[in-house]
C-alpha positions in Angstrom: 0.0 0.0 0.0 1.4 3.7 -0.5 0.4 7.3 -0.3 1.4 10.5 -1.8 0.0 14.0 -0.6 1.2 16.7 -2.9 0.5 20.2 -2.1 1.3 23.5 -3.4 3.2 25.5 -1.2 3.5 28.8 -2.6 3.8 29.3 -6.9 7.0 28.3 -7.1 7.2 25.5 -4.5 5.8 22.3 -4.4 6.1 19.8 -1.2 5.8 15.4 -1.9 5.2 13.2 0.8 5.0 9.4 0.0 4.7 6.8 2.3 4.2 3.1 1.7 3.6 -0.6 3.3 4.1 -4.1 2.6 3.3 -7.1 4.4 2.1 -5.4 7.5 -1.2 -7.6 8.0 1.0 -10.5 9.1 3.1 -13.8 8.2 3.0 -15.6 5.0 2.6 -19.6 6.1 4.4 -22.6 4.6 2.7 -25.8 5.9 0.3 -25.0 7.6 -1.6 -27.1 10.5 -4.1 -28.2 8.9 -2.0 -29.8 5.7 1.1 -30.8 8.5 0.2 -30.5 11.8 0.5 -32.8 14.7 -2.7 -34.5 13.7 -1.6 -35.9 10.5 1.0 -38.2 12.5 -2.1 -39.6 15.0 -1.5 -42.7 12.6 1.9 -43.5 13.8 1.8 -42.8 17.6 2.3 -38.9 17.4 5.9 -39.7 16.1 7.2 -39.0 12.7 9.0 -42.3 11.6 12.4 -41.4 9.7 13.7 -43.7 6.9 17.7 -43.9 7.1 19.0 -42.8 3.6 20.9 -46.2 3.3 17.2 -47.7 2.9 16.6 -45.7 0.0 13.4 -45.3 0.9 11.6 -41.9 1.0 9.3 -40.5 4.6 5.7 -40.7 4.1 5.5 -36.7 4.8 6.9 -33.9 3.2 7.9 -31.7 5.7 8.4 -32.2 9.7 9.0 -28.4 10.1 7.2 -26.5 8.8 8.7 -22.3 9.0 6.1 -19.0 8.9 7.9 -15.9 7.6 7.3 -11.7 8.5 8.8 -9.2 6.4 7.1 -5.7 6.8 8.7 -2.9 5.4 7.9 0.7 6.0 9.1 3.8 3.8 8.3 7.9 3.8 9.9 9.9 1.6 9.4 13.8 1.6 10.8 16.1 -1.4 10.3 19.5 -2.1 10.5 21.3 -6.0 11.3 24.8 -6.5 10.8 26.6 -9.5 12.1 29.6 -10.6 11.6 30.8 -14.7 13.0 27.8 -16.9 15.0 26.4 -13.9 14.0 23.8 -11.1 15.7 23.0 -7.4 14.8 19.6 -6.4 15.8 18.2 -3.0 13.9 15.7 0.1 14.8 12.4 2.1 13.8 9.3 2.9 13.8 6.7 5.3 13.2 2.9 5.1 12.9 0.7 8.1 12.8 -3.5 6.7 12.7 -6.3 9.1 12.3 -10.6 8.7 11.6 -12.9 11.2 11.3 -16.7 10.9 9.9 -19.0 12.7 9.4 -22.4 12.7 8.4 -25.6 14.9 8.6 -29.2 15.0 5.8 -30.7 14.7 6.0 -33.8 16.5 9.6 -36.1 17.6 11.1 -38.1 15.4 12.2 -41.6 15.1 15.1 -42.6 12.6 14.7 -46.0 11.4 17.8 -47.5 9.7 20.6 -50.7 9.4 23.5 -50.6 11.4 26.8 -50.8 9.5 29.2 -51.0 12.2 28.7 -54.2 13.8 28.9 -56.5 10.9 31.7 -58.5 10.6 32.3 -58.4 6.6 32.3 -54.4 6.5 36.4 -54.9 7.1 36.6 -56.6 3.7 35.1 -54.0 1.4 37.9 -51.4 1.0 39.7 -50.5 -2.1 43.0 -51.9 -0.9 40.7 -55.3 -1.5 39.3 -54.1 -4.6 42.1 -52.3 -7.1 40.5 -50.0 -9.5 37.6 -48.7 -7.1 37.3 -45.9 -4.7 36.5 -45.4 -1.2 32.9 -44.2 -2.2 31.9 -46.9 -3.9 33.3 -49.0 -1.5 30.6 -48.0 1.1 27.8 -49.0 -1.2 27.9 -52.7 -0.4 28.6 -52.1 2.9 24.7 -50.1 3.5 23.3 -53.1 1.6 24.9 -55.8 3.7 22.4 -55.6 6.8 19.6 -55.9 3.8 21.4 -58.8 2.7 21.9 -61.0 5.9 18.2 -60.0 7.5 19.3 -58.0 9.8 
């Protein structure tokens, strides 16, 4: 939203004033409760159940956070115009104040579900002193699958 008040001092001299708004009314939401809240987990015990990315599978929600944003900003700007014959004198100020704030909550605690890659015996075997030609990285692949492997 924005103003402007011009007025005509004298014949020569002409004041401005403008003044605006933006997003003074409030926040703009991202998730809100009704599409993420707390409810939407009743099905799984008030918990959000976490897949471990070794399981390469994806979480059921989209988004355990959910974040609300306020950014108002606030300007006035004042200029005054002389004239005088073919010649013109401009000259004024103005001030902007801007702010943000975020917020943002989690919804309900997590679980992380996932395989345990430490405690098998065979992880020792799969480095690339073992296998010439490979990397570290790809290396670590087998090792996520193993628990899959065995059942565990």
């Amino acid at each position: 939203m924005s103003l402007t008040l011009r007025s005509t001092l004298s014949p020569n001299i002409v004041n401005e004033l403008r003044g605006g708004l933006t997003a003074f009314y409030g926040f703009s939401r991202f998730g809100a409760n009704s599409s993420n809240g707390p409810q939407t987990f009743e099905d799984m015990g008030g918990y959000a159940l976490q897949f471990g990315s070794g399981l390469g599978l994806t979480n059921w929600y989209t988004q355990l956070t959910p974040s609300w944003r306020q950014a108002p900003t606030y300007s006035i700007e004042d200029s005054i115009i002389w004239q005088r014959g073919t010649h013109s004198l401009s000259f004024g100020g103005s001030f902007l104040h801007s702010s943000a704030t975020e917020y943002a909550q989690q919804m309900v605690p997590s679980i992380q579900l996932g395989m345990s890659t430490t405690l098998d015996p065979a992880v020792g075997i799969f480095t690339a002193t073992n296998f010439p030609g490979t990397s570290s990285a790809s290396c670590r692949t087998p090792v996520t699958c193993m628990p899959h492997l065995r059942g565990a």
